[in-house]
C-alpha positions as CSV (number, residue, x, y, z in Angstrom):
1,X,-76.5,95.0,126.0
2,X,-73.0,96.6,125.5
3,X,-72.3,100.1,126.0
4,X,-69.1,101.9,125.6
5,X,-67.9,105.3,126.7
6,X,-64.5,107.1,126.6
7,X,-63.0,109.3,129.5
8,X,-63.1,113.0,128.0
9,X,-61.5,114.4,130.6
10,X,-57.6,115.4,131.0
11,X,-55.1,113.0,132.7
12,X,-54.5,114.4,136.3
13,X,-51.3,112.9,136.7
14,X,-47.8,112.7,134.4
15,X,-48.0,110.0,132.1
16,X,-46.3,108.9,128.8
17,X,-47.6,111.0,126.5
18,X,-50.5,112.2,128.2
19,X,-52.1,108.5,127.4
20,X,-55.3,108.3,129.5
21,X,-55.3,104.1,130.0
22,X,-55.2,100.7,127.5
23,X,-52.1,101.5,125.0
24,X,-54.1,99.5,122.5
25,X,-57.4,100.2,122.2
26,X,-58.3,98.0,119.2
27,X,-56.4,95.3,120.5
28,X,-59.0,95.8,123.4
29,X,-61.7,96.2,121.0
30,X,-61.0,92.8,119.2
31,X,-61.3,91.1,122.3
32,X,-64.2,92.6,123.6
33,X,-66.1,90.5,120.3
34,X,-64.7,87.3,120.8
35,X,-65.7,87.5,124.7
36,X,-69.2,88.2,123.4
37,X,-69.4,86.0,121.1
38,X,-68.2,83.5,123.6
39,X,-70.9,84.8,126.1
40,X,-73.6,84.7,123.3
41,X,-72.7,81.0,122.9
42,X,-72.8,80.2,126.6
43,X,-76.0,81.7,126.9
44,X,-77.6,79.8,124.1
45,X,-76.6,76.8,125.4
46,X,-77.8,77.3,128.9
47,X,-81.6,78.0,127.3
48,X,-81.2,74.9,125.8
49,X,-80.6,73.2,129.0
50,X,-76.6,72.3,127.7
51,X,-74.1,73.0,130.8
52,X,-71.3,70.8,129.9
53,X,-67.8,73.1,129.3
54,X,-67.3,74.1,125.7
55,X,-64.3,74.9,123.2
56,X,-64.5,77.9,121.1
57,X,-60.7,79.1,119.8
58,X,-60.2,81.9,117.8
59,X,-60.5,82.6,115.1
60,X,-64.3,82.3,115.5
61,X,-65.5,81.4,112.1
62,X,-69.5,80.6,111.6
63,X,-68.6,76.8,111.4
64,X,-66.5,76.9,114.5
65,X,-69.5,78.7,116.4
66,X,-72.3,76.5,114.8
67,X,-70.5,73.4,116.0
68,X,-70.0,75.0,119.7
69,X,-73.7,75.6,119.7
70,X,-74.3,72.1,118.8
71,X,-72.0,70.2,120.9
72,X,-74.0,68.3,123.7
């Protein structure tokens, strides 16, 4: 489950231009997937009883992902 808000209010204190936190957002955003896909993998391997260390390096293509989930 991943849920996302944003801050509505105004910025209390003097910033550069009024920015409220991350300069980047989709920078941020692009991570965010590739952590969860990470997780997603990690989990799938512990229900299959697989708790040996794993490489996954973007960029996460199917096959890349497929043969994580496979290793042993």
């Amino acid at each position: 489950h991943f849920e996302v808000s944003f801050w509505h209010e105004p910025n209390r204190e003097e910033t550069i231009f009024r920015s409220k936190a991350v300069g980047e957002p989709p920078l941020m955003l692009a991570i965010s997937v590739l952590e969860a896909l990470r997780d997603a993998v990690f989990r799938a391997r512990q229900q299959k009883g697989q708790s040996a260390a794993f490489c996954l390096d973007a960029p996460m293509t199917p096959e890349r992902i497929l043969a994580a989930l496979l290793a042993s």
